[in-house]
C-alpha positions, 0 to 999 in steps of 0.5 A: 426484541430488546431496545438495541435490536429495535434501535439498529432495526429501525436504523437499517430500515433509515439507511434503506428508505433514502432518498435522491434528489433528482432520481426516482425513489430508491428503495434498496441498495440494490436498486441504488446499484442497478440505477448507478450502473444503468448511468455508468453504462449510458455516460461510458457509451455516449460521447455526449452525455447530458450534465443532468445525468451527470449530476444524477449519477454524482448523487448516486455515487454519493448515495453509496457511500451514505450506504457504507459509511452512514451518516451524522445521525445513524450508523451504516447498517450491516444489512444494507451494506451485504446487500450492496457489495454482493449488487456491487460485484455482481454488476460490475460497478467497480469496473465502470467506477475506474474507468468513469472516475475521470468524468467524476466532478471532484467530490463524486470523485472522493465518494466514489474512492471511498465506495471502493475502499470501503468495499473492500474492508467488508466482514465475511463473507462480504470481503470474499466477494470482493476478493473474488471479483478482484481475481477474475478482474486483475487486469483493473489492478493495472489500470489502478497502478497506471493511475499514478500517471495522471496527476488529477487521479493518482491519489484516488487510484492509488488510494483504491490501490492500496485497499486493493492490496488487503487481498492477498490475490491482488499482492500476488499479481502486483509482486510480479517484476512488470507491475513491482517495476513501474512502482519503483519508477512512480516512487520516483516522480517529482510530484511530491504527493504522488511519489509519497502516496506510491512509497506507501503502497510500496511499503503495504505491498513488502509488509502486508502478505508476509509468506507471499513477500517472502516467497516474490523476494526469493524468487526475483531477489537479483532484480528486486534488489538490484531495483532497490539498491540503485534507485532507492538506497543509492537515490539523490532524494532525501525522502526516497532514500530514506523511507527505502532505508527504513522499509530494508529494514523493516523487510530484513528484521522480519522472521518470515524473510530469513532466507532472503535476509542472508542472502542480502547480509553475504553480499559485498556490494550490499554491505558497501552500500549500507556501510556508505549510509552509515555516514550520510549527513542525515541522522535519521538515515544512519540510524536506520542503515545501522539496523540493516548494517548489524546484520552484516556484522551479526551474521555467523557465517560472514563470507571472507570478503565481508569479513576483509571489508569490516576489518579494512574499515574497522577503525573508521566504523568504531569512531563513527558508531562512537559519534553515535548518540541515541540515549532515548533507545536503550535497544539501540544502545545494547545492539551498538555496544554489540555491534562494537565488540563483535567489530573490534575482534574480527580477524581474517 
């Protein structure tokens, strides 16, 4: 066994061997679960638990995340974090994690979102089980989206949310209408950091699975973008509107949505709106509508009544597109003088 062996034998046989205040000792990841979950189970069913065992099972929580993360001194150990998840799942703790999490004090709170993050960024074959579990349990996927309700909680949940999301099982089920719908109404909250943190999950939901984005954009294209144009692209918010105008594009310049990309450039209503960004007082919002507007003008197979609008407005588009500076992008650069050209010899 050479020294590097020795080295992370010896670290793995640390992670293993720690200890808690307060708790038994404890051997073993999997006996580090089983006590969490003896906990979790006791404080769910008992209206009045003792703050002790509260405290001990912060600890625990805590411990867990020792397990995957390591600490200052040692790195975590592949061994003990295999045995851990496969525990993990098989017991259930990240049900009772989710539905406990509100008893949680702050920091436990924080351990415990690390604990499921982590969990689900495992190497195979742990990150199958994981994937497993989540499938035969989506119904906590509804209770991590809800969680952007509660104001103390959001950002937890949806830090697990978003994590949740690598799996391309949890995508699926979240790009059904009734779930895609209630995101669309949390980007929209006042809160600031709760709109932001359901935005981003928005965006890793629309960027992550292409083949099954593409696949949910097909299938509900009227509502989904109907949803999009009206409460993202038309919002009164500076911010919604305009991470909705650059993740439009980021979903229309991408190979895999080809189809659903035609189908949003051929429309009038569509092309009205991105024309209307193209004059928004925020420089950073035209520049990405005309990203999203270039393909309107690209597109070969222009419908007459998209070619009546380009032509109508031809003079208004040419001065606004000359107003345009942004010599830092020579791509940017190449694409307005394309866009210019193909503008300026349009006819009905």
């Amino acid at each position: 066994m050479n020294a590097n062996n020795k080295r992370n034998k010896m670290l793995c046989l640390s992670t293993l061997g720690k200890t808690l205040i307060n708790t038994k000792k404890l051997q073993t990841p999997t006996e580090v679960v089983h006590k969490t979950r003896s906990l979790l189970l006791y404080s769910k069913n008992s209206a009045n638990a003792a703050s002790q065992t509260t405290d001990e099972l912060n600890l625990l929580v805590k411990e867990l995340k020792l397990i995957l993360y390591g600490d200052d001194n040692s790195e975590p150990c592949e061994e003990a974090c295999a045995q851990l998840t496969e525990q993990f799942f098989r017991e259930d703790i990240m049900r009772l994690l989710i539905i406990f999490l509100p008893k949680l004090n702050l920091e436990a709170r924080k351990d415990a979102t690390q604990v499921v993050a982590s969990l689900q960024r495992q190497p195979l074959p742990s990150r199958f089980q994981a994937s497993k579990y989540l499938e035969s349990n989506l119904d906590l996927v509804d209770i991590l989206i809800s969680g952007y309700e509660d104001p103390l909680l959001a950002l937890h949940y949806g830090r697990m949310l978003k994590e949740c999301l690598r799996h391309q099982v949890v995508a699926s089920y979240i790009l059904e209408p009734i779930q895609l719908k209630k995101l669309f109404g949390y980007i929209q909250l006042p809160s600031f950091d709760i709109a932001a943190d359901a935005t981003d999950t928005f965006k890793d939901l629309l960027t992550r699975h292409k083949s099954t984005v593409s696949e949910s954009l097909s299938k509900n294209y009227s509502w989904f973008f109907t949803e999009f144009n009206e409460k993202l692209l038309k919002s009164s918010n500076y911010i919604t509107k305009r991470q909705a105008v650059k993740l439009l594009g980021s979903i229309m310049l991408d190979r895999s949505n080809s189809i659903v990309m035609r189908r949003y450039v051929s429309s009038k209503d569509n092309l009205i709106i991105l024309m209307n960004l193209l004059r928004d007082t925020s420089r950073s919002i035209q520049i990405d509508a005309f990203h999203v507007f270039k393909l309107f003008v690209a597109n070969e197979e222009k419908p007459i009544e998209i070619v009546s609008i380009l032509v109508t407005n031809r003079n208004k588009l040419l001065r606004l597109l000359g107003a345009f500076v942004y010599t830092d992008d020579q791509v940017f650069e190449r694409d307005k003088d394309q866009v210019v050209n193909e503008l300026a010899l349009l006819e009905i």
